[in-house]
mmCIF file of the N, C-alpha and C atoms, coordinates in Angstrom:
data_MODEL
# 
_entry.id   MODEL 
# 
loop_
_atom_site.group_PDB 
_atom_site.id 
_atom_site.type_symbol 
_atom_site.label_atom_id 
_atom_site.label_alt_id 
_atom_site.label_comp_id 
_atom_site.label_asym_id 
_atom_site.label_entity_id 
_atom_site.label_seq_id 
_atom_site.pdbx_PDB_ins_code 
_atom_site.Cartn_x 
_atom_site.Cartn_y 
_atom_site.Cartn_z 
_atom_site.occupancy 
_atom_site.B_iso_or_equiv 
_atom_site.pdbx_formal_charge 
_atom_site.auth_seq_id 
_atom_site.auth_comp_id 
_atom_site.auth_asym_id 
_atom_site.auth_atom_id 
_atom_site.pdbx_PDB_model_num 
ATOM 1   N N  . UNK A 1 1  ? 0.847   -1.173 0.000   1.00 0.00 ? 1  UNK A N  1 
ATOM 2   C CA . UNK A 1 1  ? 0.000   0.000  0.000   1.00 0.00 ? 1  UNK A CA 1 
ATOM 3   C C  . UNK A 1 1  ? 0.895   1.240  0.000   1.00 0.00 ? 1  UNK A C  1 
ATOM 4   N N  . UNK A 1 2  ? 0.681   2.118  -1.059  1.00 0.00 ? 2  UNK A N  1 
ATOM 5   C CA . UNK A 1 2  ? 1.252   3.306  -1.142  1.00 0.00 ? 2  UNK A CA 1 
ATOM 6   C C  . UNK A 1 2  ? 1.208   4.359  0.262   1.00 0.00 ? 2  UNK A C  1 
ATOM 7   N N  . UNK A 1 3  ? 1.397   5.277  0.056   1.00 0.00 ? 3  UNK A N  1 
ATOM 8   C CA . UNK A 1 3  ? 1.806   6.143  1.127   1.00 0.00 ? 3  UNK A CA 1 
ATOM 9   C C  . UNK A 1 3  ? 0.434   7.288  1.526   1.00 0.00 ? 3  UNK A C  1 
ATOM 10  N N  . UNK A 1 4  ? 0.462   7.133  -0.196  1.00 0.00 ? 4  UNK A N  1 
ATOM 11  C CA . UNK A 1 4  ? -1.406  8.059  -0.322  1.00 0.00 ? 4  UNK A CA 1 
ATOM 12  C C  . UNK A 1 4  ? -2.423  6.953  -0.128  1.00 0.00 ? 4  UNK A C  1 
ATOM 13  N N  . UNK A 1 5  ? -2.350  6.140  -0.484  1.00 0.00 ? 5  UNK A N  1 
ATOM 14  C CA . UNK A 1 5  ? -3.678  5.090  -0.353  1.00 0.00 ? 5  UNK A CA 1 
ATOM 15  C C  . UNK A 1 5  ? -3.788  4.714  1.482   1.00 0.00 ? 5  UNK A C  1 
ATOM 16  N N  . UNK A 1 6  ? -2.257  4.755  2.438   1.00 0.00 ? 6  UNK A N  1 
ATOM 17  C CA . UNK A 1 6  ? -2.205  4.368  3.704   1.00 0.00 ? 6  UNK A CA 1 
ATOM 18  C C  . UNK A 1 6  ? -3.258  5.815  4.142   1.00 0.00 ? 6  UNK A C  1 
ATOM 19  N N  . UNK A 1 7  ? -3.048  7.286  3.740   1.00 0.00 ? 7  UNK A N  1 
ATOM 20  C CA . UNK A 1 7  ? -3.670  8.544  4.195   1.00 0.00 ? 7  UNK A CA 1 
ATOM 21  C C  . UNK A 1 7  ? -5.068  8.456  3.865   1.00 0.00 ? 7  UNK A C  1 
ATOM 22  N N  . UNK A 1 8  ? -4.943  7.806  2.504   1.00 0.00 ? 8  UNK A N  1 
ATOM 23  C CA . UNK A 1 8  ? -6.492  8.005  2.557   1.00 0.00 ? 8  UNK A CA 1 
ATOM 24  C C  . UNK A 1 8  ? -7.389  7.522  3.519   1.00 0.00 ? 8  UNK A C  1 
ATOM 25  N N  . UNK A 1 9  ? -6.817  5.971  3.648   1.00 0.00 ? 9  UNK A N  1 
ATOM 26  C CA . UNK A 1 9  ? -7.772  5.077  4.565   1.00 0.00 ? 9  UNK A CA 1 
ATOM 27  C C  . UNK A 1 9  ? -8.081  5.545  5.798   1.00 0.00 ? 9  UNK A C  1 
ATOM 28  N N  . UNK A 1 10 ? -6.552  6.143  6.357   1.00 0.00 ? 10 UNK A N  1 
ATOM 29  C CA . UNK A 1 10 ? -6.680  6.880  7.575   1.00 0.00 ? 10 UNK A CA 1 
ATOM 30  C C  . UNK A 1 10 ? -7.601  7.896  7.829   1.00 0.00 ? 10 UNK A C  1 
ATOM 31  N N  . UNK A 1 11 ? -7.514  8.792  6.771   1.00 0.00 ? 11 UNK A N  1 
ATOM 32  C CA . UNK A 1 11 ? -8.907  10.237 6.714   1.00 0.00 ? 11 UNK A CA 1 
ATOM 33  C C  . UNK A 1 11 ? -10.307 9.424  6.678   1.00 0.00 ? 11 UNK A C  1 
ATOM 34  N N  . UNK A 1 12 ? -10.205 8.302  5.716   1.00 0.00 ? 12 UNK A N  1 
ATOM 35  C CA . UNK A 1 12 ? -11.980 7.997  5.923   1.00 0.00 ? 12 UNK A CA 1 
ATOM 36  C C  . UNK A 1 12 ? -11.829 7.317  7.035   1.00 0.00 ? 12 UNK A C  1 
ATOM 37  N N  . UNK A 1 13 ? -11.513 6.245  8.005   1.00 0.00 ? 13 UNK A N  1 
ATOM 38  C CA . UNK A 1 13 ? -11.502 5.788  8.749   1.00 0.00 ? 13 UNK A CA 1 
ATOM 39  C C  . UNK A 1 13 ? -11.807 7.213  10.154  1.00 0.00 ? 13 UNK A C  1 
ATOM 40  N N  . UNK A 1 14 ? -11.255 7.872  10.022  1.00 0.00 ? 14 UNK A N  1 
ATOM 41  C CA . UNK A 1 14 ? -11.020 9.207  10.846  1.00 0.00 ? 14 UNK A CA 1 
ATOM 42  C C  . UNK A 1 14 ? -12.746 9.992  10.960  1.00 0.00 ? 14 UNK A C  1 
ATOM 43  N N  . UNK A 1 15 ? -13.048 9.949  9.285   1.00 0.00 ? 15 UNK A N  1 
ATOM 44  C CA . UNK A 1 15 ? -14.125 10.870 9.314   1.00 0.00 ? 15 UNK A CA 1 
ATOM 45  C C  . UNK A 1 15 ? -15.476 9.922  9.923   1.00 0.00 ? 15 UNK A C  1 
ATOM 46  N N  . UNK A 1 16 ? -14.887 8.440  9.436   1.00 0.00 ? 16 UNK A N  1 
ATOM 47  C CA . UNK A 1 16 ? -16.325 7.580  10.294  1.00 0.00 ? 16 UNK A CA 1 
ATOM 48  C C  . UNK A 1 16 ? -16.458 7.742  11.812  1.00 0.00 ? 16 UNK A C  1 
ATOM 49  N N  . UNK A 1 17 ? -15.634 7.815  11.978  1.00 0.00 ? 17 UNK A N  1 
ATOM 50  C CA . UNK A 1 17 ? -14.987 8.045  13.839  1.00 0.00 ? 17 UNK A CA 1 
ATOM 51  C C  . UNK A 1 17 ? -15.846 9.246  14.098  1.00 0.00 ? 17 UNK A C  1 
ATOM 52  N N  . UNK A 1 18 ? -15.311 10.277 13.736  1.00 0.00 ? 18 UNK A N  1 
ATOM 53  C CA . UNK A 1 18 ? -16.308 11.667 13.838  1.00 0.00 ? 18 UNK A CA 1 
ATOM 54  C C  . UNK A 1 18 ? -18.255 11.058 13.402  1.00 0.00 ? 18 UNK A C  1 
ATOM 55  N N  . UNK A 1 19 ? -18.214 11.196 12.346  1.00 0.00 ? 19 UNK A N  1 
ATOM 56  C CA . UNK A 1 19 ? -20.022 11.039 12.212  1.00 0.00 ? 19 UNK A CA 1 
ATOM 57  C C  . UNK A 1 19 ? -19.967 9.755  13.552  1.00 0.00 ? 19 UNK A C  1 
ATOM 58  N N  . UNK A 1 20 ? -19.767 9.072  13.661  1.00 0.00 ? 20 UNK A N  1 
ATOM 59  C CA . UNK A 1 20 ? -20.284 8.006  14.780  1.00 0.00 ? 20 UNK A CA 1 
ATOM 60  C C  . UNK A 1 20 ? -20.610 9.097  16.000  1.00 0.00 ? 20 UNK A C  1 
ATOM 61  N N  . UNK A 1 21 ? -19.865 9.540  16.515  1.00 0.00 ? 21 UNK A N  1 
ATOM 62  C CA . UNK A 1 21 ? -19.267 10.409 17.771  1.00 0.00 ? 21 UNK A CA 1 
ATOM 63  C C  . UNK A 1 21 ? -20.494 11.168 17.122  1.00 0.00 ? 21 UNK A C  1 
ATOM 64  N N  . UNK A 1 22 ? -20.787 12.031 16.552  1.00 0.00 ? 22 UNK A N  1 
ATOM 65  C CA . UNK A 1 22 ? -22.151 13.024 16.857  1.00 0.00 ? 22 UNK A CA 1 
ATOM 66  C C  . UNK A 1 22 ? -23.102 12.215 16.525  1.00 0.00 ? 22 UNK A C  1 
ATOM 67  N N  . UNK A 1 23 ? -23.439 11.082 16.136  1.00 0.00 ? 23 UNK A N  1 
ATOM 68  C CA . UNK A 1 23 ? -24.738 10.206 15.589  1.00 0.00 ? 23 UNK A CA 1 
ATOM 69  C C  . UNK A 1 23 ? -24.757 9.648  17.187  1.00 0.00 ? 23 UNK A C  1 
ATOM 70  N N  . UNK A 1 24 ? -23.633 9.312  17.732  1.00 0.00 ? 24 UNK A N  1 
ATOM 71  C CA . UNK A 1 24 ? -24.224 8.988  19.434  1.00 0.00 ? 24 UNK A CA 1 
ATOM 72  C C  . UNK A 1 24 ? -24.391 9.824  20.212  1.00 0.00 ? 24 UNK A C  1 
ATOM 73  N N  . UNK A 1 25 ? -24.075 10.988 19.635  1.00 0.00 ? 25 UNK A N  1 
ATOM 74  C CA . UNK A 1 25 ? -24.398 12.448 20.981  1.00 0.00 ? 25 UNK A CA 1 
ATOM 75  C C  . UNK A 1 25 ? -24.968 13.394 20.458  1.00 0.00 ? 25 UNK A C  1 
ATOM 76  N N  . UNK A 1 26 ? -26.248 13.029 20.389  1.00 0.00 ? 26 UNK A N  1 
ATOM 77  C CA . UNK A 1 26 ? -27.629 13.698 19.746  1.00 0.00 ? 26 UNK A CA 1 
ATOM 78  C C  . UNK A 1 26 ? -27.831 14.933 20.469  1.00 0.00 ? 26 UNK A C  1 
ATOM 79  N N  . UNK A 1 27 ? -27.514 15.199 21.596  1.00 0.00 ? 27 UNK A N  1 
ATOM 80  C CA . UNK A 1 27 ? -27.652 16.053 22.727  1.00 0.00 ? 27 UNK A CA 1 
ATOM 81  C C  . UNK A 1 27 ? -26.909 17.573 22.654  1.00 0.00 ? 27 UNK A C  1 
ATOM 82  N N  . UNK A 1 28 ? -25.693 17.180 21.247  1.00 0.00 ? 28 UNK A N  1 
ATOM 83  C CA . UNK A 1 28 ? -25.176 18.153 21.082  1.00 0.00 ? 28 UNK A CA 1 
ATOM 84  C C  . UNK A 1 28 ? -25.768 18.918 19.915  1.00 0.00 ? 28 UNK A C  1 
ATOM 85  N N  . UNK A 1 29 ? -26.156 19.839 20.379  1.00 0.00 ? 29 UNK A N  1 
ATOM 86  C CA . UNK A 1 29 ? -27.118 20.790 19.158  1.00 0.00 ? 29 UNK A CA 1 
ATOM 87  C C  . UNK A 1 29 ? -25.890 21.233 17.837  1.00 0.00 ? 29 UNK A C  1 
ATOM 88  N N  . UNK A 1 30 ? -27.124 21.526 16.845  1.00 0.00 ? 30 UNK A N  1 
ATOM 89  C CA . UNK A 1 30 ? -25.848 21.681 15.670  1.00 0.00 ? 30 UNK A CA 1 
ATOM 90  C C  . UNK A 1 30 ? -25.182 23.328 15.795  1.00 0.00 ? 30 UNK A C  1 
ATOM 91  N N  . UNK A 1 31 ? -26.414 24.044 16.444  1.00 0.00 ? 31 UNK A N  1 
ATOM 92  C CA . UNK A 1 31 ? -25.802 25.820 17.053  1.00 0.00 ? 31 UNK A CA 1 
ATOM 93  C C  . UNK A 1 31 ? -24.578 25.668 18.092  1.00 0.00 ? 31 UNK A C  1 
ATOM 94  N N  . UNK A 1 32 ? -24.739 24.770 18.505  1.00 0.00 ? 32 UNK A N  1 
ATOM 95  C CA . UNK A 1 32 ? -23.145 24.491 19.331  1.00 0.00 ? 32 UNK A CA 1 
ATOM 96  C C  . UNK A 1 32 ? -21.978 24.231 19.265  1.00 0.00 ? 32 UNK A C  1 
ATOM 97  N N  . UNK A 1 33 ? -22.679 23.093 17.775  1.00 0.00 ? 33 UNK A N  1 
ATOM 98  C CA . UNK A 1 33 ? -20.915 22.547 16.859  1.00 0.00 ? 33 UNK A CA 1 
ATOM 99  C C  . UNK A 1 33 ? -20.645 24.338 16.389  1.00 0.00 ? 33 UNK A C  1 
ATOM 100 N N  . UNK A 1 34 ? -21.357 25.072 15.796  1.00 0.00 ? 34 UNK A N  1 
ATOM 101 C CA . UNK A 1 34 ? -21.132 25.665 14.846  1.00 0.00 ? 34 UNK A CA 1 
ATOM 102 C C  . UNK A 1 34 ? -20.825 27.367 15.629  1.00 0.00 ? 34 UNK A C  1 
ATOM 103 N N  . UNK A 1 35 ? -21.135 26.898 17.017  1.00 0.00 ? 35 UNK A N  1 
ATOM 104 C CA . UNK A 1 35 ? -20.601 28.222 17.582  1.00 0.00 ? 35 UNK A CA 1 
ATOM 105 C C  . UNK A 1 35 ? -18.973 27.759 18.249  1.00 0.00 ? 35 UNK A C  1 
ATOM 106 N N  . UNK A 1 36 ? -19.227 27.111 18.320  1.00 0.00 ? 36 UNK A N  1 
ATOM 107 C CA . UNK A 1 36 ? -17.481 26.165 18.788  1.00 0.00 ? 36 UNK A CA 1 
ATOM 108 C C  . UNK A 1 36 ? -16.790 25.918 18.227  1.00 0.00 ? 36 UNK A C  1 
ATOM 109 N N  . UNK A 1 37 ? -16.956 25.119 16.539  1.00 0.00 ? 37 UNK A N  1 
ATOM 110 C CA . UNK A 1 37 ? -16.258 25.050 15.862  1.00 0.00 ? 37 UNK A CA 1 
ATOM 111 C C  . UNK A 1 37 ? -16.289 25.518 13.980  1.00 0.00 ? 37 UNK A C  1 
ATOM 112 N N  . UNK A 1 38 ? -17.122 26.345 14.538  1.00 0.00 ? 38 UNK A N  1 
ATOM 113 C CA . UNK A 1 38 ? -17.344 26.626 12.735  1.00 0.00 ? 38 UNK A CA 1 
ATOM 114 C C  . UNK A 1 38 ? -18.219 25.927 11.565  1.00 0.00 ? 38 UNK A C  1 
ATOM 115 N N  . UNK A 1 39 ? -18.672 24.688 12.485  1.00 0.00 ? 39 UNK A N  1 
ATOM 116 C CA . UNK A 1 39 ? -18.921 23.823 11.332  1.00 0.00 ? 39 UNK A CA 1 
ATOM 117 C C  . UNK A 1 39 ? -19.880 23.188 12.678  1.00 0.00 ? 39 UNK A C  1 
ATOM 118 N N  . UNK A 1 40 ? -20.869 22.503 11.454  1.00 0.00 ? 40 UNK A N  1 
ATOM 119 C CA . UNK A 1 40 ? -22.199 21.219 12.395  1.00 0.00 ? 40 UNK A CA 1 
ATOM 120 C C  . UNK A 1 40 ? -22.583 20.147 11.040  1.00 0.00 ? 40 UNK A C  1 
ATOM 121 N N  . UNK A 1 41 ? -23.585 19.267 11.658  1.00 0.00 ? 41 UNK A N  1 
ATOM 122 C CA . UNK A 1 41 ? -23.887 18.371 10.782  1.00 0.00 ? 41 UNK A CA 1 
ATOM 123 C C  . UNK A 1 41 ? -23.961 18.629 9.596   1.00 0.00 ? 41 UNK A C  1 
ATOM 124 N N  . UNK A 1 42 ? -24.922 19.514 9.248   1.00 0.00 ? 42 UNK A N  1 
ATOM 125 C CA . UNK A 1 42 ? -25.715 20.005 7.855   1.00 0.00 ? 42 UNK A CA 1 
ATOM 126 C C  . UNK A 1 42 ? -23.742 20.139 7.228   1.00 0.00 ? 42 UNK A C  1 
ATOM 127 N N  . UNK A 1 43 ? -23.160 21.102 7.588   1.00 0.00 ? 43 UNK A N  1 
ATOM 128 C CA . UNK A 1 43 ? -21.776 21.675 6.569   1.00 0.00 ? 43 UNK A CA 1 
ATOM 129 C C  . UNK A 1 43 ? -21.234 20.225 6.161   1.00 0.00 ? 43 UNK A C  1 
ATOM 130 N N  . UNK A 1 44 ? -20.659 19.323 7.356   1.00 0.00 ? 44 UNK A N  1 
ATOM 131 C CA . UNK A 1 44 ? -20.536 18.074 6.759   1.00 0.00 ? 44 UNK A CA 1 
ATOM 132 C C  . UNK A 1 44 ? -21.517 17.183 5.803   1.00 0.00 ? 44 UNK A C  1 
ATOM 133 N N  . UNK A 1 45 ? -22.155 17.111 5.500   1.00 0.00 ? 45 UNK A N  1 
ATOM 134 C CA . UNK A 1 45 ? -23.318 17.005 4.983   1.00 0.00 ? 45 UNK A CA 1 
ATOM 135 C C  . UNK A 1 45 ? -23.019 17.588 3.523   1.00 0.00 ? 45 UNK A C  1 
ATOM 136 N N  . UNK A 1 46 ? -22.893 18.949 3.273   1.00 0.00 ? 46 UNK A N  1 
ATOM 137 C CA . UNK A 1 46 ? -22.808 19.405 2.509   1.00 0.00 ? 46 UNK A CA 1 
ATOM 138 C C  . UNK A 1 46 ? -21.278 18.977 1.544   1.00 0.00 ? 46 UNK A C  1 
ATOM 139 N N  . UNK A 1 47 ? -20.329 18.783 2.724   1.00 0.00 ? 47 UNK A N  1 
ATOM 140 C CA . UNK A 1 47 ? -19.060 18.542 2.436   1.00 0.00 ? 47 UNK A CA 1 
ATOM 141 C C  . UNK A 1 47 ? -19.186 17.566 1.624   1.00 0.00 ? 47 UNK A C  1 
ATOM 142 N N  . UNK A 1 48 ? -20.316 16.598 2.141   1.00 0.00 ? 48 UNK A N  1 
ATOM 143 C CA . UNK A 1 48 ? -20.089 15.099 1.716   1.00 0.00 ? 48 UNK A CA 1 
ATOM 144 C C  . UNK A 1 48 ? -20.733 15.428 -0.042  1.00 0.00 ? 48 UNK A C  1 
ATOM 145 N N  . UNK A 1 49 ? -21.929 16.207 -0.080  1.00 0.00 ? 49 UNK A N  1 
ATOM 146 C CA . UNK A 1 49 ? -22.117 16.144 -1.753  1.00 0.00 ? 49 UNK A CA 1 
ATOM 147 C C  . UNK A 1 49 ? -21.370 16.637 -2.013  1.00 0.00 ? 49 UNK A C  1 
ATOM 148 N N  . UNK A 1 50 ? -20.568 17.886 -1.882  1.00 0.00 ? 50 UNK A N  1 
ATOM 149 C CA . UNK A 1 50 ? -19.536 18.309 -2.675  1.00 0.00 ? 50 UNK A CA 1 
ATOM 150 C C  . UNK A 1 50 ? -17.908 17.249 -2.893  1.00 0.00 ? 50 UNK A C  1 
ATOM 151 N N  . UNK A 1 51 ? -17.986 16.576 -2.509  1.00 0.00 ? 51 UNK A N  1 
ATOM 152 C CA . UNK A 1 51 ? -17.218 15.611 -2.500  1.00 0.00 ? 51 UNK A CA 1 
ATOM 153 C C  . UNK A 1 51 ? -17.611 14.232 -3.469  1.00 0.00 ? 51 UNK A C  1 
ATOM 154 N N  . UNK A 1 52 ? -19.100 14.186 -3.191  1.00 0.00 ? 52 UNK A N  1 
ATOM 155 C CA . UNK A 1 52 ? -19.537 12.763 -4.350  1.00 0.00 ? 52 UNK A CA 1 
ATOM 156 C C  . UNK A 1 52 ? -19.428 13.451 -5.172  1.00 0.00 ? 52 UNK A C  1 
ATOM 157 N N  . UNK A 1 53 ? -19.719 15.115 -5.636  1.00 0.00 ? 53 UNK A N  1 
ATOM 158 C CA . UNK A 1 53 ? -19.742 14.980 -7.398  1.00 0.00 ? 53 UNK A CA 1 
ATOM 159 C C  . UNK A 1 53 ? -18.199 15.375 -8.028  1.00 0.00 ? 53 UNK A C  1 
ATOM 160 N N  . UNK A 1 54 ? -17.151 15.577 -6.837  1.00 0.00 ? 54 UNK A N  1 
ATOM 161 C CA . UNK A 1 54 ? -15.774 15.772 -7.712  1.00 0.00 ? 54 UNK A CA 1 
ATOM 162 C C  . UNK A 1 54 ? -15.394 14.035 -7.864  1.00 0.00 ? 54 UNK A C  1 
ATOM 163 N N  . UNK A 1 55 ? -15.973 13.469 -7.024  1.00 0.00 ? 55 UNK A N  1 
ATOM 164 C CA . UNK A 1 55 ? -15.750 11.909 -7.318  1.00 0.00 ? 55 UNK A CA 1 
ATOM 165 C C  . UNK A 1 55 ? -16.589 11.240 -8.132  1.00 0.00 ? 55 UNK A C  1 
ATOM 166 N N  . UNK A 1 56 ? -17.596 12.085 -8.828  1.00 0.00 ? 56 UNK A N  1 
ATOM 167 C CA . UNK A 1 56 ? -18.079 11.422 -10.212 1.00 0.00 ? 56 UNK A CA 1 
ATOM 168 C C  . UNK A 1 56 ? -19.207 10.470 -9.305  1.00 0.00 ? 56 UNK A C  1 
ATOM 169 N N  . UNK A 1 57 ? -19.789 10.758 -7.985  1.00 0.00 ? 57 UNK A N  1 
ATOM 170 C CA . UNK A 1 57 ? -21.398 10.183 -7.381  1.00 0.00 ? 57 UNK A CA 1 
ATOM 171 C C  . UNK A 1 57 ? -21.910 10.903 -7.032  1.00 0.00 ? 57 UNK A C  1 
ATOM 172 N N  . UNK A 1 58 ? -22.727 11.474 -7.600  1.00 0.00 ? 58 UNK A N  1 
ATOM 173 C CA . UNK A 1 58 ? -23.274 12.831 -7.018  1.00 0.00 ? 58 UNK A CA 1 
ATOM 174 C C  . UNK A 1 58 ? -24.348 12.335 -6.098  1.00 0.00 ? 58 UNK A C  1 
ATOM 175 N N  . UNK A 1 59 ? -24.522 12.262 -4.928  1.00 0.00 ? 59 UNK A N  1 
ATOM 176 C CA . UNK A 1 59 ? -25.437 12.311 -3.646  1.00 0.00 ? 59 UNK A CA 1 
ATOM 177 C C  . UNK A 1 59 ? -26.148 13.503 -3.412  1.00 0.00 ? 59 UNK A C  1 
ATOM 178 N N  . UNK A 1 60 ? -27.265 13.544 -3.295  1.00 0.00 ? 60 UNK A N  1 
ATOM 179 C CA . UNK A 1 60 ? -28.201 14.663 -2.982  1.00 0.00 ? 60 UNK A CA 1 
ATOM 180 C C  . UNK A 1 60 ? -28.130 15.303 -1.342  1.00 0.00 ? 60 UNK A C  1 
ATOM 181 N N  . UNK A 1 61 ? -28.356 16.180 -1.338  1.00 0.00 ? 61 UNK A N  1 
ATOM 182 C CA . UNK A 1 61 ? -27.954 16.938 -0.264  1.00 0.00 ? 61 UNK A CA 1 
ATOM 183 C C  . UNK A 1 61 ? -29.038 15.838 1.138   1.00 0.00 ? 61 UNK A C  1 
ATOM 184 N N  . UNK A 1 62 ? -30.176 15.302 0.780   1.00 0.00 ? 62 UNK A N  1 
ATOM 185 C CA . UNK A 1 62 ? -30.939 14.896 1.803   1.00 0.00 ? 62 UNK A CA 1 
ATOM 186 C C  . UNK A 1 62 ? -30.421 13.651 2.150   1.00 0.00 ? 62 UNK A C  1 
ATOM 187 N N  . UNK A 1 63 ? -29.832 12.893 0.954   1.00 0.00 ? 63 UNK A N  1 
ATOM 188 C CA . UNK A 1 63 ? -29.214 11.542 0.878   1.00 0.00 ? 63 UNK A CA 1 
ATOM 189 C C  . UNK A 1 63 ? -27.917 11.709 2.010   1.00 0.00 ? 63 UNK A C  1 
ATOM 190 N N  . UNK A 1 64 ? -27.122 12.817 1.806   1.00 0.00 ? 64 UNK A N  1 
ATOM 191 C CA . UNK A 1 64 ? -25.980 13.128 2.714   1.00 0.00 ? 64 UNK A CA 1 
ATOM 192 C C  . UNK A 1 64 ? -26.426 13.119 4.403   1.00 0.00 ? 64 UNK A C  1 
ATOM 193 N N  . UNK A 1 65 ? -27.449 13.929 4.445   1.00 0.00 ? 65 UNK A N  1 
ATOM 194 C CA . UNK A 1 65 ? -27.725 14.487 5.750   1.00 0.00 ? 65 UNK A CA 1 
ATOM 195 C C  . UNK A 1 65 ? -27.998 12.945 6.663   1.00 0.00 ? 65 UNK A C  1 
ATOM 196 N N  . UNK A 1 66 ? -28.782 12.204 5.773   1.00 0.00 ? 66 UNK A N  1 
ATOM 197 C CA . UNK A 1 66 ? -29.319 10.909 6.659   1.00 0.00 ? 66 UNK A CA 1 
ATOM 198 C C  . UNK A 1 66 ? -28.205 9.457  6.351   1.00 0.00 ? 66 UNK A C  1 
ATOM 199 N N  . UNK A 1 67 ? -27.210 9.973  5.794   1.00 0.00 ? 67 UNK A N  1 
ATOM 200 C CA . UNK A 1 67 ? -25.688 9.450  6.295   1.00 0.00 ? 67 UNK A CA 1 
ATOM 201 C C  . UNK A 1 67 ? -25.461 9.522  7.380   1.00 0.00 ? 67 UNK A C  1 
ATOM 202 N N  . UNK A 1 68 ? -24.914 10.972 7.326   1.00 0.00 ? 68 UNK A N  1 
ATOM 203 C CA . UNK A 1 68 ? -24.424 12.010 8.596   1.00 0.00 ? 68 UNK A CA 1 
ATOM 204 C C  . UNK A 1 68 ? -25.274 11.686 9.815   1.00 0.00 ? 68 UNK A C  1 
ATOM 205 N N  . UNK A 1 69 ? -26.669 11.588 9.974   1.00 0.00 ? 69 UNK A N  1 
ATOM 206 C CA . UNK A 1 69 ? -27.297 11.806 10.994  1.00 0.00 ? 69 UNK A CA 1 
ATOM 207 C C  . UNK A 1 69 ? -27.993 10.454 11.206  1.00 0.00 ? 69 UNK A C  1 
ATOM 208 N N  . UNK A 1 70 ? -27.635 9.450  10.575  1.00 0.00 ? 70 UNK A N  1 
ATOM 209 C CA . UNK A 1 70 ? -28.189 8.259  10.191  1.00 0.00 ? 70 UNK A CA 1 
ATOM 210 C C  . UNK A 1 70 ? -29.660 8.264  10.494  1.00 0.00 ? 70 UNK A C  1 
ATOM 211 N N  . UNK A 1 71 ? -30.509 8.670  9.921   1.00 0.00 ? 71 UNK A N  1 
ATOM 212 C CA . UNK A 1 71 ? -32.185 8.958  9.870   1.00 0.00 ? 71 UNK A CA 1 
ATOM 213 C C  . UNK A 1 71 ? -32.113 10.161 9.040   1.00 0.00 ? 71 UNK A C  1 
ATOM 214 N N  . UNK A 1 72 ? -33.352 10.238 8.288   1.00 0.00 ? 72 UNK A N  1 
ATOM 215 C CA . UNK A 1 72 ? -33.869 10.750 7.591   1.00 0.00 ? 72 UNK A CA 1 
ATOM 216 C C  . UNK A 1 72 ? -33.617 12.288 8.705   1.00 0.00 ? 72 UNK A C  1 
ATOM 217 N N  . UNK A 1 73 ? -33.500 13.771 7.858   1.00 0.00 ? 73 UNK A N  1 
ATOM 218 C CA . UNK A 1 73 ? -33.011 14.573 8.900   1.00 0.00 ? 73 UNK A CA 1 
ATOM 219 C C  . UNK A 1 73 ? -34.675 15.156 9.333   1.00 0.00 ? 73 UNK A C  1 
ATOM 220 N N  . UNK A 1 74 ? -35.401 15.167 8.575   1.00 0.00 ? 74 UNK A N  1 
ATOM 221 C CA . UNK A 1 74 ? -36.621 15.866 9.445   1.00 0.00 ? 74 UNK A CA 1 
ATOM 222 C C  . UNK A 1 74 ? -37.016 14.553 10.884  1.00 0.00 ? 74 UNK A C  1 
ATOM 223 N N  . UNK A 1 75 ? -36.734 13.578 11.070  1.00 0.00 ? 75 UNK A N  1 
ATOM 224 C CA . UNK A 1 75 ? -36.981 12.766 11.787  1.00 0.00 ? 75 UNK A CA 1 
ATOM 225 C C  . UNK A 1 75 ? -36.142 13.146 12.855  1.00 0.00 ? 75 UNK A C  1 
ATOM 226 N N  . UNK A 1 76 ? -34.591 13.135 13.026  1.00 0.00 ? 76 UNK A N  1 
ATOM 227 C CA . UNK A 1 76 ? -33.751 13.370 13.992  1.00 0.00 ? 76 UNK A CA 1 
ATOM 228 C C  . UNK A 1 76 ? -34.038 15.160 14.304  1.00 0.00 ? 76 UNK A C  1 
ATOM 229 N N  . UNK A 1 77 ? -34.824 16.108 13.567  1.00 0.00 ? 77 UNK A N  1 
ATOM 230 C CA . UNK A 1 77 ? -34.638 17.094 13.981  1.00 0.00 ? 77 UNK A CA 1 
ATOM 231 C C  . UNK A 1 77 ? -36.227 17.400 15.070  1.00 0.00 ? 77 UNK A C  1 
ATOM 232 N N  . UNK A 1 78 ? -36.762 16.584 14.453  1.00 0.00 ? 78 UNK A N  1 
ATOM 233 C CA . UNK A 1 78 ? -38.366 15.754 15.393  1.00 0.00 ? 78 UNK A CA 1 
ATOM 234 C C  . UNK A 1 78 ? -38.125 15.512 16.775  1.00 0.00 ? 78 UNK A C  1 
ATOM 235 N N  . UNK A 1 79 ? -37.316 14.472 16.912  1.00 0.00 ? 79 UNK A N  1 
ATOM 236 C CA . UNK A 1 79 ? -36.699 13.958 18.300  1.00 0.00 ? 79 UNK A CA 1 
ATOM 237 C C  . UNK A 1 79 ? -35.614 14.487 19.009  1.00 0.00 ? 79 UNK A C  1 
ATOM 238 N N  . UNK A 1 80 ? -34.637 15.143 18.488  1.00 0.00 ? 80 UNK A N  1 
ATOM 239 C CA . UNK A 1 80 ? -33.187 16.037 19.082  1.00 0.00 ? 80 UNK A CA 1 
ATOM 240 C C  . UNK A 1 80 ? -33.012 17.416 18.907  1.00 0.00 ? 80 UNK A C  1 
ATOM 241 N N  . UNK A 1 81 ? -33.676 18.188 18.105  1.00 0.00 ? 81 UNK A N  1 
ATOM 242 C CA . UNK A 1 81 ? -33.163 19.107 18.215  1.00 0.00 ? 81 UNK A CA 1 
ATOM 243 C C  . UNK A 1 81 ? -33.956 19.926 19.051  1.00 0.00 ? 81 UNK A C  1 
ATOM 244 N N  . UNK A 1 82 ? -33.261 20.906 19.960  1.00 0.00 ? 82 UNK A N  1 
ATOM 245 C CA . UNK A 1 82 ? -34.215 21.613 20.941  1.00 0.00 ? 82 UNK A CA 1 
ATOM 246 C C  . UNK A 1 82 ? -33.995 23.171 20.542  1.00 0.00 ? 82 UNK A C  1 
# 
């Protein structure tokens, strides 16, 4: 395994780590990621289509969100968001 193919695995392996970590801590509002760190679900989310269509899969922005948030997002925003 090349040196780029060892980084890559590492970054996706990395980014599953992250979505897991906020898909189990529902509790953390997305005004909180995004006053703390600049960024919340939805931007990742967004990251992620802008990413399927330079990789030639273009994913729809709703398809992303219920990756990210694993449920459909009007459902998790039903039950978690306050």
């Amino acid at each position: 395994m090349s040196e780029s193919e060892l980084k890559q695995k590492i970054e996706a392996a990395t980014f599953r780590k992250i979505i897991k970590h906020l898909q189990n801590n529902r509790s953390l509002q997305n005004i909180d990621l995004m006053n703390l760190a600049g960024f919340c679900r939805n931007c990742i989310s967004k990251w992620y289509v802008e990413s399927s269509k330079e990789l030639g899969d273009e994913i729809d922005y709703e398809k992303a969100k219920e990756i990210v948030y694993s449920m459909p997002y009007a459902e998790w925003k039903e039950k978690y968001q306050k």
